[in-house]
C-alpha positions as CSV (number, residue, x, y, z in Angstrom):
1,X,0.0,0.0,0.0
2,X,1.9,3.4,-0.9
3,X,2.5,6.5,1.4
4,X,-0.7,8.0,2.1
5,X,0.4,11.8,1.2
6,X,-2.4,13.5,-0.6
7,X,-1.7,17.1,-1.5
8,X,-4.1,19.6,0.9
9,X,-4.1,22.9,-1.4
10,X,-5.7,20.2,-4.1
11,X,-7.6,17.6,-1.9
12,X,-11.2,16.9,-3.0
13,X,-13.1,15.3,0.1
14,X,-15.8,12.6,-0.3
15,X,-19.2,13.8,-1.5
16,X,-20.4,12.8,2.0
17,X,-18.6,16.1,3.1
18,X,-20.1,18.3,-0.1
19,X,-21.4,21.6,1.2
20,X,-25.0,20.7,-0.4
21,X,-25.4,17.9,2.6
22,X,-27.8,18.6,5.6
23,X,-25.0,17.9,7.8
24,X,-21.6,18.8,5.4
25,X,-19.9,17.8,9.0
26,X,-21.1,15.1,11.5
27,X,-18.6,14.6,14.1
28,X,-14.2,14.5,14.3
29,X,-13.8,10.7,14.5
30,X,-16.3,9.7,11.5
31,X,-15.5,12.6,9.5
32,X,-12.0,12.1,9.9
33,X,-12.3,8.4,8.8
34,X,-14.7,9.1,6.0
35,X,-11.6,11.2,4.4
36,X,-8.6,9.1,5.5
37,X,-10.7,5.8,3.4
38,X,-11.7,8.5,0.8
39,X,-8.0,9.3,0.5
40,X,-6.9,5.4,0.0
41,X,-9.3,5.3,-2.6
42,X,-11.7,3.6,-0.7
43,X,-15.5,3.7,-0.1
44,X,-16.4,5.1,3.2
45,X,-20.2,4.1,2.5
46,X,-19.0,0.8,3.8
47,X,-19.1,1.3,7.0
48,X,-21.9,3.0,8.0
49,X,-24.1,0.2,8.7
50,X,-22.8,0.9,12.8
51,X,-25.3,3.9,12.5
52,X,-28.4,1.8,13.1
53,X,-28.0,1.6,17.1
54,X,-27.5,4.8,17.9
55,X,-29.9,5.6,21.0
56,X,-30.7,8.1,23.4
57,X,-28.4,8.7,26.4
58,X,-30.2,10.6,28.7
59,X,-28.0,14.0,27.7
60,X,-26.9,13.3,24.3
61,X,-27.7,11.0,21.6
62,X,-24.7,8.0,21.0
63,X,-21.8,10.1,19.6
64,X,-21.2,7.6,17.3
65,X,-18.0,6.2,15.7
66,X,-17.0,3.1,13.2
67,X,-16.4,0.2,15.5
68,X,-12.3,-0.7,14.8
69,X,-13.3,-4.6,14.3
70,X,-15.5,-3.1,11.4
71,X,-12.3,-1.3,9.8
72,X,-10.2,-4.5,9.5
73,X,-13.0,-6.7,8.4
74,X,-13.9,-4.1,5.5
75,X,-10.6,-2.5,5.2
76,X,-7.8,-4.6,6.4
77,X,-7.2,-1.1,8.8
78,X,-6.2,-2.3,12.1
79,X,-6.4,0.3,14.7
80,X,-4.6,0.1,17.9
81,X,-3.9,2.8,21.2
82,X,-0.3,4.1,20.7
83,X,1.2,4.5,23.8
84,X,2.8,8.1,25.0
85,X,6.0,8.0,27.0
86,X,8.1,10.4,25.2
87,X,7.0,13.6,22.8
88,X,4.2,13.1,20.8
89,X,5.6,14.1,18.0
90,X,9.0,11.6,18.6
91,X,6.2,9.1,18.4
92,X,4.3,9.7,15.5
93,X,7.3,10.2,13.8
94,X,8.5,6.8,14.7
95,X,5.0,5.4,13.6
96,X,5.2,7.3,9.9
97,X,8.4,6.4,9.4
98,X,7.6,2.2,10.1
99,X,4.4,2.6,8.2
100,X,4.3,5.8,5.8
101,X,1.4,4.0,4.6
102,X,0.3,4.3,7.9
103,X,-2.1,6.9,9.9
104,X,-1.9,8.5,13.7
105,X,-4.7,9.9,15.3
106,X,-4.1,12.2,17.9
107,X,-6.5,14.1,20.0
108,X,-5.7,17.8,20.2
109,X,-7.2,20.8,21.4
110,X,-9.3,22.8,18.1
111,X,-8.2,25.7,19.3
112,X,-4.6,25.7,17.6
113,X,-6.0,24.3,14.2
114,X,-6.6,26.8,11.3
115,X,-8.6,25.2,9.1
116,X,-11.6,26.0,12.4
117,X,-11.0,29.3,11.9
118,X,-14.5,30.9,12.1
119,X,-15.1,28.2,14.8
120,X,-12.7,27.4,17.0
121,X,-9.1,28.7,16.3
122,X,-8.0,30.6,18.8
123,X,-11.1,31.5,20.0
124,X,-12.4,28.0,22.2
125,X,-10.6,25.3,23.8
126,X,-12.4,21.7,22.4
127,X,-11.2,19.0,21.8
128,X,-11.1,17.1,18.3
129,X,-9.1,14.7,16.7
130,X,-7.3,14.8,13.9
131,X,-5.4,11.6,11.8
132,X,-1.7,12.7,11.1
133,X,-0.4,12.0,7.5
134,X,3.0,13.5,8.0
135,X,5.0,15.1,10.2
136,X,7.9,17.1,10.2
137,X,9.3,18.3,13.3
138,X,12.2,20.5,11.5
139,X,10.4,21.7,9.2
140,X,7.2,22.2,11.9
141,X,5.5,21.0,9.3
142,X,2.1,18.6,9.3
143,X,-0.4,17.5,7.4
144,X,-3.3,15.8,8.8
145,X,-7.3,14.9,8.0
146,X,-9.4,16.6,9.9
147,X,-13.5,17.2,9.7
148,X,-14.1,17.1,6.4
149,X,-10.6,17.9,4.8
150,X,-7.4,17.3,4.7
151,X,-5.0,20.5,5.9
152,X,-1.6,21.5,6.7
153,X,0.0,23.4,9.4
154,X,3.2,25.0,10.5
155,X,5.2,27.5,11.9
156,X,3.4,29.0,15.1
157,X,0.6,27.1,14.5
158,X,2.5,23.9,15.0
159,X,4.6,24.8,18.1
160,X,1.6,26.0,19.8
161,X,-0.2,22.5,19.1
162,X,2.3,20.1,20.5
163,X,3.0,22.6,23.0
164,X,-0.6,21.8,24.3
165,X,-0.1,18.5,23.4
166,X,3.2,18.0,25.5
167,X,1.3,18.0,29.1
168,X,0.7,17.9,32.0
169,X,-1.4,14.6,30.5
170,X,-0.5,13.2,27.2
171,X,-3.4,12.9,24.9
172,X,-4.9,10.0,23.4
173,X,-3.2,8.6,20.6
174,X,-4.2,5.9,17.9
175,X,-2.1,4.5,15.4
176,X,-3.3,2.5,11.9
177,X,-1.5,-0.8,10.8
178,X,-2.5,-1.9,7.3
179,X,-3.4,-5.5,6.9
180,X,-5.3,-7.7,4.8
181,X,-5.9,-6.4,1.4
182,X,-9.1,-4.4,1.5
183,X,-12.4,-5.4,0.1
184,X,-13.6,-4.8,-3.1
185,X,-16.9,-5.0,-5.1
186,X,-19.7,-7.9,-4.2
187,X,-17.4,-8.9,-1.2
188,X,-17.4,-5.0,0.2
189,X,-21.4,-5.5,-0.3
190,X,-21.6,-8.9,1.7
191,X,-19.4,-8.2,4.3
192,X,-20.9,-4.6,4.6
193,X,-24.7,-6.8,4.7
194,X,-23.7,-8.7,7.2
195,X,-22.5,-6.0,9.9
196,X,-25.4,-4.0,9.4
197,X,-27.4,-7.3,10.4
198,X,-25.3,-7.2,13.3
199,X,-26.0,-4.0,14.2
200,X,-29.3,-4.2,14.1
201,X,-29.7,-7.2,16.6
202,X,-28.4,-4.4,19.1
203,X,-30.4,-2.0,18.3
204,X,-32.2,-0.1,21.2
205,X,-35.3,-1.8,21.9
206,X,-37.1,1.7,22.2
207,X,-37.7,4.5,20.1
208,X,-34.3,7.0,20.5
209,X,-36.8,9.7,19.5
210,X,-39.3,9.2,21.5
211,X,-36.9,9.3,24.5
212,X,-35.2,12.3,23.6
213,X,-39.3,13.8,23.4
214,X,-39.5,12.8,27.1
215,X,-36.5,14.3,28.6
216,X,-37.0,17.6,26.1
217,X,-38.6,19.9,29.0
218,X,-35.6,19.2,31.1
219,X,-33.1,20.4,28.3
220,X,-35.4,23.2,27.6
221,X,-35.3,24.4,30.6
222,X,-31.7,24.1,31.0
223,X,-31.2,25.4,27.6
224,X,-33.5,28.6,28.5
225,X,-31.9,29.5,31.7
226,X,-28.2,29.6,30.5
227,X,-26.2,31.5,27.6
228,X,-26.2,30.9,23.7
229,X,-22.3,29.1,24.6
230,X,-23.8,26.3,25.7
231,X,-26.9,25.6,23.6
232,X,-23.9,25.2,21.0
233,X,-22.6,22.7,23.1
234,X,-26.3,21.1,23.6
235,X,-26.6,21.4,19.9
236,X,-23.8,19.5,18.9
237,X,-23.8,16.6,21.4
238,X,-27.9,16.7,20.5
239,X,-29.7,17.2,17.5
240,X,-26.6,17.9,15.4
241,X,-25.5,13.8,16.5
242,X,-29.0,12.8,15.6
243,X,-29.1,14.2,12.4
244,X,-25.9,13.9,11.2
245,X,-26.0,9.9,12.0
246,X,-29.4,9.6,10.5
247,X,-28.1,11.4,7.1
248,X,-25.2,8.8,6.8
249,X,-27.1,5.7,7.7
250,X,-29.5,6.8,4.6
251,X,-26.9,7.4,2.5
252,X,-25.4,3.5,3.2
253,X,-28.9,2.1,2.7
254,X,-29.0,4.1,-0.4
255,X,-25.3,2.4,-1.4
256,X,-26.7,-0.8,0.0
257,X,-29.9,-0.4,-2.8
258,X,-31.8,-1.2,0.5
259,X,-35.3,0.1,1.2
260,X,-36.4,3.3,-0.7
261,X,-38.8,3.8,2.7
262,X,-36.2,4.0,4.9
263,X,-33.7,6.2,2.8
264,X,-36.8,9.0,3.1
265,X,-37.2,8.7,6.1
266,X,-33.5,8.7,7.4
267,X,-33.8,12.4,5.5
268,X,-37.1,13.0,7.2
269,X,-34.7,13.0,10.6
270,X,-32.1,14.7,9.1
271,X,-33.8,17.3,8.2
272,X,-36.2,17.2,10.9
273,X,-33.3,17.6,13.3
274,X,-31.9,20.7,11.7
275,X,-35.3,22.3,12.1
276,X,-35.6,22.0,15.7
277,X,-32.3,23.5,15.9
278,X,-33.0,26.3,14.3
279,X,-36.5,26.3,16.7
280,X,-34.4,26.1,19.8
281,X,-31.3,28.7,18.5
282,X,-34.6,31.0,18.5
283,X,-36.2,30.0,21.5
284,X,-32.9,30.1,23.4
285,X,-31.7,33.9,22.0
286,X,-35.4,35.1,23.1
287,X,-35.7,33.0,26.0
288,X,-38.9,32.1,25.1
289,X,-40.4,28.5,25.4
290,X,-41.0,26.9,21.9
291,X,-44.0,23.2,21.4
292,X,-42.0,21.3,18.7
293,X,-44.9,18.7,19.0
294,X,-45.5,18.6,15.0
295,X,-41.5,18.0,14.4
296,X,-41.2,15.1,17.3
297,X,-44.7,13.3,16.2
298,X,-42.1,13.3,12.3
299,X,-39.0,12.5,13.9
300,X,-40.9,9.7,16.0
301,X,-43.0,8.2,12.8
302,X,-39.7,8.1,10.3
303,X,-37.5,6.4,12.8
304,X,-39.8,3.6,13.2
305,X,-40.4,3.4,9.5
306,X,-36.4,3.7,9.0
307,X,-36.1,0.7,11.4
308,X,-39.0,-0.9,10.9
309,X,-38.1,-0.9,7.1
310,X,-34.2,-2.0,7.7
311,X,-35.2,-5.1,10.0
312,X,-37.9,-6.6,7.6
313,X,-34.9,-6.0,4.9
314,X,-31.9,-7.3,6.8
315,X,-32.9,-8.5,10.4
């Protein structure tokens, strides 16, 4: 497998990530993925089958990410905790230079990235990860994958990162092994069939939706009674996570020529979930109370006929 060393000023991401999307950006970990397979010229749709279990968690909804056992079976991609004694930077160098063919993800704070400028650079502390390509400590140089691009950095913007990344705690750190030659064509399909029948036999045994519709006065009120920062944060770990997963599953069921049913209504909840976003950004910047009743009686009916629709198919 060659050196994966894609050129940022000219990168393309996936169409996943095109700007016409109702989520263009879902979260770090899957983003990052979808680009790093994109970039091995390899189909990201594959994997998405894991998207069927998401549930409700009480103050988020699953912040879902690809299962590693899911990489290697599709991919041959085995992914593995990298262990921090020294610099990180010592170690991803050592990594990239046993396997340039290789990946490292590293979790870092957003706030010394420029490609978040607008967002995050140096503006808020979050934390993100991002998969490191290359790196070059003399030249403080890297390039790395990252939402839904793939971006360089250096100069001040890459001592002030591992700077942050040095301590007092190391980060966490994973690091990508190729093995087995990915798969390809009618195998991809099986093998992609199969996990998704394996994700649906764990499947909450609820409606997600519904349960999110319960606890909704509770996060109203919280939302109402504190500032615009943190229905962002409610946003993102919320309806943005709903969404966002239910966009991708219906774009592998689509990939998967699976039901027609369930494709519409994975973009009922897409969509459905931006709207009551927008409802609440409102509601919360005039602190006044908003009845999304009409929105959770759609989100409720299209994820039953997403799931319903997906088990008669595949369960």
């Amino acid at each position: 497998m060659p050196a994966l060393r894609p050129d940022p000023a000219a990168y393309t991401p996936h169409p996943l990530h095109a700007g016409d999307r109702v989520w263009p950006e879902t979260n770090c970990y899957v983003d990052l993925w979808i680009e790093a397979l994109h970039a091995r010229g390899l189909e990201p749709l594959a994997m998405l089958g894991f998207t069927v279990a998401q549930d409700f968690e009480g103050d988020q909804f699953t912040f879902f990410k690809p299962p590693l056992e899911d990489l290697e079976t599709l991919y041959g991609l085995r992914v593995q905790e990298l262990a921090i004694y020294d610099s990180v930077e010592a170690h991803v160098v050592e990594q990239l230079e046993r396997r340039p063919e290789g990946l490292v993800l590293v979790e870092v704070d957003g706030f010394h990235l420029p490609d978040t400028r607008g967002t995050s650079y140096g503006v808020t502390h979050v934390k993100t990860t991002v998969g490191i390509a290359e790196l070059d400590p003399a030249a403080r140089r890297m390039a790395y994958f990252h939402n839904a691009g793939f971006f360089a950095l250096d100069g001040a913007d890459y001592d002030r990162l591992f700077a942050a990344a040095g301590g007092p705690l190391f980060p966490y750190v994973e690091f990508v092994k190729p093995g087995a030659a990915p798969l390809t064509g009618g195998a991809l399909v099986a093998a992609s069939l199969e996990l998704m029948r394996r994700h649906l036999a764990r499947r909450p045994a609820g409606n997600p939706v519904a349960a999110y519709r319960a606890a909704f006065p509770r996060h109203l009120d919280s939302l109402l009674s504190r500032p615009m920062a943190y229905f962002h944060l409610n946003a993102f770990n919320v309806l943005r996570q709903l969404g966002a997963n239910f966009e991708l599953l219906g774009a592998h069921v689509r990939w998967l020529d699976g039901p027609a049913d369930a494709v519409e209504a994975c973009a009922t909840i897409a969509e459905g979930a931006k709207a009551l976003q927008f409802q609440l950004a409102r509601a919360v910047a005039r602190k006044k109370p908003v009845d999304p009743t009409e929105t959770f009686d759609r989100l409720e009916r299209a994820h039953d006929t997403a799931l319903g629709a997906l088990t008669r198919r595949y369960g």
